[in-house]
N, C-alpha and C positions, 0 to 999 in steps of 0.2 A: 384435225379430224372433223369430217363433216357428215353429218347424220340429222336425221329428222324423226320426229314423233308424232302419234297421230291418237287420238282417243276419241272413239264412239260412244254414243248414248242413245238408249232405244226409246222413243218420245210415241208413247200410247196415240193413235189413232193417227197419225204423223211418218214413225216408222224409225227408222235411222242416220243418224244424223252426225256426221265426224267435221272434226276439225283436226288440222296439223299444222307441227311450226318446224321447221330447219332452223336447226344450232351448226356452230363451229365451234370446237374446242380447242386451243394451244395446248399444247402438254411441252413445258419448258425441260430442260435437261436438267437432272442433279448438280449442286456447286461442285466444281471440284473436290473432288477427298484430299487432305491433305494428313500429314500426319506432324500433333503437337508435342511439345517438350523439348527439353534440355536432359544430357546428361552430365552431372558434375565427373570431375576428379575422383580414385579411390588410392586406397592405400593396402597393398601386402594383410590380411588379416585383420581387417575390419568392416564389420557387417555391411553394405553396401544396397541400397535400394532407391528405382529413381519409374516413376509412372509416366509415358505415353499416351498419349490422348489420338484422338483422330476428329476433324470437322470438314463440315461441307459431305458432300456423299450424299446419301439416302436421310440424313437427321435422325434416323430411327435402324432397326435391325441391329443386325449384329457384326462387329469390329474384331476381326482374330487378324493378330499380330504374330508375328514372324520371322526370324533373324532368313533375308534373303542370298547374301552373300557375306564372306567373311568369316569371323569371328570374334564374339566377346570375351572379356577378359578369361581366364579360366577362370570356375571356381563361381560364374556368374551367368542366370540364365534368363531370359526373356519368357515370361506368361502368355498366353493365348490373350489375357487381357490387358496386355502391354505393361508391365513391371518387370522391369530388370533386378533383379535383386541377387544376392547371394553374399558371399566371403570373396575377396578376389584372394588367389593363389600363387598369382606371379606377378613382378612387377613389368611394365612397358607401354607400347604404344597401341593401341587395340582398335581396329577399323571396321567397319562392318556396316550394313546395310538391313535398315528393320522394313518390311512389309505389313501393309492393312490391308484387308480384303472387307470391304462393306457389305454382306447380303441383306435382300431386307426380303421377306414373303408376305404376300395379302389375301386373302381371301383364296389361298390353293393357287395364287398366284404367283412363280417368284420371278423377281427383278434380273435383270444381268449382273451380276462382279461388278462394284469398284474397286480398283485397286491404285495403292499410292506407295509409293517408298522415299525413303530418307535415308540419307545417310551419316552415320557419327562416328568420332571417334573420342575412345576414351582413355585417358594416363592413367596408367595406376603405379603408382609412387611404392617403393621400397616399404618395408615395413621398418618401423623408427623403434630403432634398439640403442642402451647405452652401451660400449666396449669396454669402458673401464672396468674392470672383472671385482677391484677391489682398493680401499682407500689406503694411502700410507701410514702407520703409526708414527705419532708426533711424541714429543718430549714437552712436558712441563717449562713453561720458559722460554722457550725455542722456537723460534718464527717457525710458520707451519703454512705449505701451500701446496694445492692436488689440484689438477686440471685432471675432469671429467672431458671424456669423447663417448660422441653417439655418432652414427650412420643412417642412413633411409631418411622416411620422411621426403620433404623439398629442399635438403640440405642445408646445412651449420647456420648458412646465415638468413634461416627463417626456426631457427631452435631458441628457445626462450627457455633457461631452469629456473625452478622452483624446489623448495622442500616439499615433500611429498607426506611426509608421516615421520616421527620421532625428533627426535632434540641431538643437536651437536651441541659437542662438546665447546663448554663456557668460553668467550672467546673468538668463537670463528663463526664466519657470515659465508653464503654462497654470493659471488659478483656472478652478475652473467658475463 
């Protein structure tokens, strides 16, 4: 942009008297808007929350986020200020595309829209239950062995047990 300026001064007995200087100004573009984050893995009924960011754009205004296309897990929903959060309610593979829209206003002035999109996809893993409904009764004396089964989760061979709370009976260990 090129423009000039000019400023007068009214000099007693003399009269009027101006100067002027031409400027040019660049006015560069916005970085690109991008949109930041990761979404981790969830699992069938457990709380679930994961934040969005956005850079480059305007550096300032306001970032409303948006699921563009697709769909997120059920049971899971995207904030205007990019948190996904919720319970997931089914398990699967879940695709979807989030939108940013950068506005920024100055002075009654507003910018044009940036806009960015990403797209993620997120697993959500079975919810990890045991099947074994109930232990076998043992005999005094008497060699004594129960295999426990669970389902969901990442499957058997990322399952680690533990005792949870109370005491078995003298005798017996859980092996993983």
């Amino acid at each position: 942009f090129n423009f000039s300026f000019q400023v007068s001064s009214q000099i007693p007995g003399l009269g009027t008297v101006t100067a002027s200087q031409a400027f040019s100004v660049v006015i560069a573009a916005p970085p690109p808007l991008t949109i930041t984050g990761s979404l981790g893995s969830g699992a069938v009924g457990v709380v679930y929350s994961a934040t969005l960011g956005a850079a480059g754009g305007y550096g300032a205004g306001i970032c409303t986020f948006s699921v563009a296309s697709g769909t997120p897990p059920s049971g899971i929903t995207l904030s205007a200020g990019g948190t996904l959060s919720g319970t997931p309610t089914a398990a699967g593979t879940f695709t979807f595309t989030v939108q940013v829209v950068n506005t920024l206003t100055i002075n009654n002035v507003t910018f044009p829209p940036l806009t960015a999109t990403q797209s993620y996809t997120v697993l959500v893993y079975p919810a990890l239950t045991i099947t074994t409904q109930a232990a076998n009764p043992g005999t005094v004396g008497v060699s004594y062995s129960q295999t426990f089964t669970a389902t969901g989760g990442a499957g058997p061979a990322t399952y680690t047990w533990s005792l949870a709370g109370g005491t078995p009976p003298p005798g017996l260990t859980l092996s993983a």
